[in-house]
N, C-alpha and C positions, 0 to 999 in steps of 0.2 A: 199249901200250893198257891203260887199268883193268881191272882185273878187279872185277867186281858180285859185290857181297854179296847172298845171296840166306836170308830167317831163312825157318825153318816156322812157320808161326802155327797157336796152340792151336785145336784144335778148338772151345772155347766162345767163342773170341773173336767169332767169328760172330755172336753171341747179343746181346753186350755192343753190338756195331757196329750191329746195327737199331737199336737202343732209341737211341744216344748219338751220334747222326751230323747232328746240330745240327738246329735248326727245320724245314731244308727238307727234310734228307735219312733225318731217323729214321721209323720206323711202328710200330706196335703190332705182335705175332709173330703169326703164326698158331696155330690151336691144335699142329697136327703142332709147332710151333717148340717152342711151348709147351712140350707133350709132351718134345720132344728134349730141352730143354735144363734141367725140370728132372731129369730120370732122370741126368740130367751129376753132376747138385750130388747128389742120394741116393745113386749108387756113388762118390760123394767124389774125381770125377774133372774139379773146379773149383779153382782158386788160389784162396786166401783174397783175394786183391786183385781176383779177377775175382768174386766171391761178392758182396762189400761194393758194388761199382759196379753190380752187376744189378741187385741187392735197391732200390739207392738212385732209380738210373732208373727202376724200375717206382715207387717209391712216390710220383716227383714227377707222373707221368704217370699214376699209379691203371690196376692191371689191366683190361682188357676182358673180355666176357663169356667169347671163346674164348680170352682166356689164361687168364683161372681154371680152365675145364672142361680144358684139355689139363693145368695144375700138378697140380690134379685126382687126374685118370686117372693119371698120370705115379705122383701118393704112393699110389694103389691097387697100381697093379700092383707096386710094390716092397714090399709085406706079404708074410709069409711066415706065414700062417695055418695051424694046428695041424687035420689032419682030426677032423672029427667037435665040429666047433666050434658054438656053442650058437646057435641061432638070436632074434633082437634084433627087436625088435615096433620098437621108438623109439631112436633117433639123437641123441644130446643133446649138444653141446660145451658148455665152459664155460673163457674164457680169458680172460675181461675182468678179473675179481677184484670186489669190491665194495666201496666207501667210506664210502658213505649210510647205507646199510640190512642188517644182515646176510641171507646167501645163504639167503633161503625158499623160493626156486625146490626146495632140494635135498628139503622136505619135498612138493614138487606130484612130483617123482621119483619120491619112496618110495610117497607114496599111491600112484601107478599102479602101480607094483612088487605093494603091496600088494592092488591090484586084480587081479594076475596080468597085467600088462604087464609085457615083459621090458625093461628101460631101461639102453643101456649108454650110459654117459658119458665122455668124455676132454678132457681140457684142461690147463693148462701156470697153474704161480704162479710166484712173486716176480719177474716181470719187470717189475713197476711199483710204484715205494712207495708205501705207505700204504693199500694195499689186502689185503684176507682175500679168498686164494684155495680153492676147492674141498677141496683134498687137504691142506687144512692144518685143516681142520674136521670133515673123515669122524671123525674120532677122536670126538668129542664127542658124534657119535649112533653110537659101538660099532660103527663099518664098518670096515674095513683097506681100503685102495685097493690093486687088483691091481699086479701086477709082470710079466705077461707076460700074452697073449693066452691062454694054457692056464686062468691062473689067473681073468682075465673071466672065461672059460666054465663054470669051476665054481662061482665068484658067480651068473652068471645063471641057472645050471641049481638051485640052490640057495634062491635069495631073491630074482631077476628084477630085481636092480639091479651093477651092476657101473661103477666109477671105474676108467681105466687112465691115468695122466699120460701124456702127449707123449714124457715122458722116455723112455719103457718101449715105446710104440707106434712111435712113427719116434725116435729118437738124434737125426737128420739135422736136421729140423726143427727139435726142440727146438733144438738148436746154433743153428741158426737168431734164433729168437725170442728165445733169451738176449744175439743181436748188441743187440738194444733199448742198451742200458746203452755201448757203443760208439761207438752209431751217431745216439744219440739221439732217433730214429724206431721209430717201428714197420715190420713191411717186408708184403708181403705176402703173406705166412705166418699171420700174422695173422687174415686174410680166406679160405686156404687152409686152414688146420687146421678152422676151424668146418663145411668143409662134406666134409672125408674121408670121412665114412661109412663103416668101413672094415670094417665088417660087413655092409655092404649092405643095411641093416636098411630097408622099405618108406615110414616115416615119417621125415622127418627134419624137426624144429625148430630154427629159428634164432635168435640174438638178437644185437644190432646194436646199436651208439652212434651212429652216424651215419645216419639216414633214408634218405641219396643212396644208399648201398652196395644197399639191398635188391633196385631191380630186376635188379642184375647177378647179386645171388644168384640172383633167379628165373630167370635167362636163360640163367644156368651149369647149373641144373638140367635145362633142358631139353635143352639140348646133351648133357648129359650119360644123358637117360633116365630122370630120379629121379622114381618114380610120383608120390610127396607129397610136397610141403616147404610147410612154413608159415616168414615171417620176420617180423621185430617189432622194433621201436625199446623194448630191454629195460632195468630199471632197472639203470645203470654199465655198459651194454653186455651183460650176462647174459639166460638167457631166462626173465626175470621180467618178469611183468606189471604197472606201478606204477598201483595201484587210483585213484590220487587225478586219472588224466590218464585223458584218450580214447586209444582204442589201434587204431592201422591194422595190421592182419595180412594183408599180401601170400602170395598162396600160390601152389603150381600141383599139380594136380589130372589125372594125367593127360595133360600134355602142352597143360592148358588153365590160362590166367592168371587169377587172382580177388584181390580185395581185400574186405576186410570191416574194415568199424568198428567197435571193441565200447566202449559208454560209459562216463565214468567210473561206478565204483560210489561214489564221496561226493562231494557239493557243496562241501565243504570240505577243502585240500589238509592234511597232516599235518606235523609237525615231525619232521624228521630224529632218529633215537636219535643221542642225547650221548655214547653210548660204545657200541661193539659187543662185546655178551656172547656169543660162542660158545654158551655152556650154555643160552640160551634157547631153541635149537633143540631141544632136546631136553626142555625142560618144556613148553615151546609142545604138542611133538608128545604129550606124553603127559597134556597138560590142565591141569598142574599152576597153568599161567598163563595169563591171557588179555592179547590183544593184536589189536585191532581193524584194524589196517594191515597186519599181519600175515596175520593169517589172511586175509583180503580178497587180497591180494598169492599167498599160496598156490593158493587156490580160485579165482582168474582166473585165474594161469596155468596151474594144470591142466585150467580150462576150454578154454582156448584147445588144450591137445594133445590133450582128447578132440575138439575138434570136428575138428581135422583126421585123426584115425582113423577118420574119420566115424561116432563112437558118439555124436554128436548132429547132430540134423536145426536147430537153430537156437543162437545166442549166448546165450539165455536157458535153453534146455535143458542146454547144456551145463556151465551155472553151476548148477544145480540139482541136475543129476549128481554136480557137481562135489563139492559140498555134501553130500547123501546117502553120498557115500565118505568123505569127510571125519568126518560122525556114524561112521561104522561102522568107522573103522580100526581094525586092531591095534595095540596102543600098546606094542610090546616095550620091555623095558629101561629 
């Protein structure tokens, strides 16, 4: 009689078998799955062959709202946070990179820094050509981008702005999002970096390339308990506001869902810059020059994160505000 071969099958296989079990038989994970399976791939207890085929089924199928919120929790609970770590007013990722327009979002940043908002940021470059990423410009306005979670917290306690790349915050991830160049997709990591919070900071800001993504953001946050989150179809995907369009900001408020439309501020759309200068950032911020799309793109986006800190009671007040900090900066350096 035969003797039956009998193999053990990897613990994540399980993971790979929902998603990939043909039309009839796949389903989207639970969040507990969720949860399970990415804490697999962060203690690096995934095959590179079973990594590539997860990442690839979720991105043909686009995450659910409880797979986001368990990838989530999952990259929280795997921080190893320094006691006595600096507490974070605003939540800010930046992973898209910019093509169009250079990153003014970083000056709507500093102004609230400079208004004594603590703003930490984290985000990941060169995964897409042809784009100027975050931590490749700190330099140009005299920032150094931290290298560990210790050194954020003496940024923020220091000057209330703090950049920590992907690299430095989770390794795992990053590894992740660098498959881009592999795999020839984005995966979603992508969608899961932007909303780590990994400071737990009460506000968090979003900004999106694709419109459809926003309500799952909103949906994730609830799941997840996140008091504030505003999102936004941002210029290149970044959380900048393009002055020249209407601008829908999905948010949740408590455990309650809102949308607001804020209008364009010009009748007439602007011409893309012909070449992106770094250095403008930094004459911009200190006056040297003026720049009408510019400034316009700054002072809306900072409008939109005071209104969701609710330091303004309307869309127009909080472009007003917005504007008054803007006269009154300190223009270091």
């Amino acid at each position: 009689m035969p003797t039956k071969t009998f193999y053990e099958e990897h613990p994540f296989a399980q993971y790979v078998r929902i998603l990939g079990k043909g039309k009839n038989g796949s389903r989207p994970l639970t969040q507990d799955e969720a949860y399970q399976s990415m804490l697999m791939i962060l203690k690096g207890e995934v095959e590179p062959v079973q990594l590539g085929a997860f990442m690839m089924l979720m991105r043909v199928k686009e995450e659910t709202r409880e797979e986001l919120a368990g990838f989530i929790q999952a990259a929280r609970d795997s921080f190893q946070l320094p006691s006595g770590m600096a507490k974070v007013d605003l939540d800010w990722s930046s992973y898209a990179g910019k093509r169009r327009h250079l990153p003014w979002f970083l000056l709507s940043a500093l102004l609230l820094a400079d208004k004594g908002i603590k703003v930490f940021m984290h985000g990941a470059g060169g995964h897409t050509n042809d784009r100027i990423y975050t931590q490749d410009v700190l330099s140009y306005l005299n920032i150094d981008y931290a290298t560990s979670f210790e050194q954020a917290s003496e940024q923020l306690e220091q000057t209330n702005f703090s950049y920590l790349p992907l690299k430095y915050l989770s390794p795992k991830l990053h590894e992740i999002i660098e498959m881009r160049s592999l795999m020839g997709l984005r995966s979603p990591v992508h969608t899961l970096a932007r909303m780590i919070n990994p400071l737990n900071a009460p506000y968090v800001i979003q900004g999106i390339f694709h419109p459809g993504y926003s309500p799952v953001h909103q949906e994730a946050a609830l799941l997840l308990n996140m008091p504030h989150l505003a999102v936004m179809k941002g210029e290149g995907g970044e959380i900048e506001r393009n002055p020249d369009m209407e601008c829908l900001v999905q948010s949740v408020h408590n455990g309650e869902l809102s949308d607001e439309v804020w209008p364009p501020l010009f009748k007439k759309r602007h011409v893309k810059e012909p070449i992106l200068e770094p250095e403008r950032l930094a004459s911009l911020w200190r006056g040297e020059i003026e720049d009408e799309y510019a400034q316009a793109a700054i002072l809306g986006t900072t409008a939109i994160a005071l209104r969701l800190m609710e330091k303004a009671a309307s869309v127009d007040q909080a472009l007003e505000l917005a504007q008054q900090m803007w006269e009154n900066r300190i223009c270091h350096g």
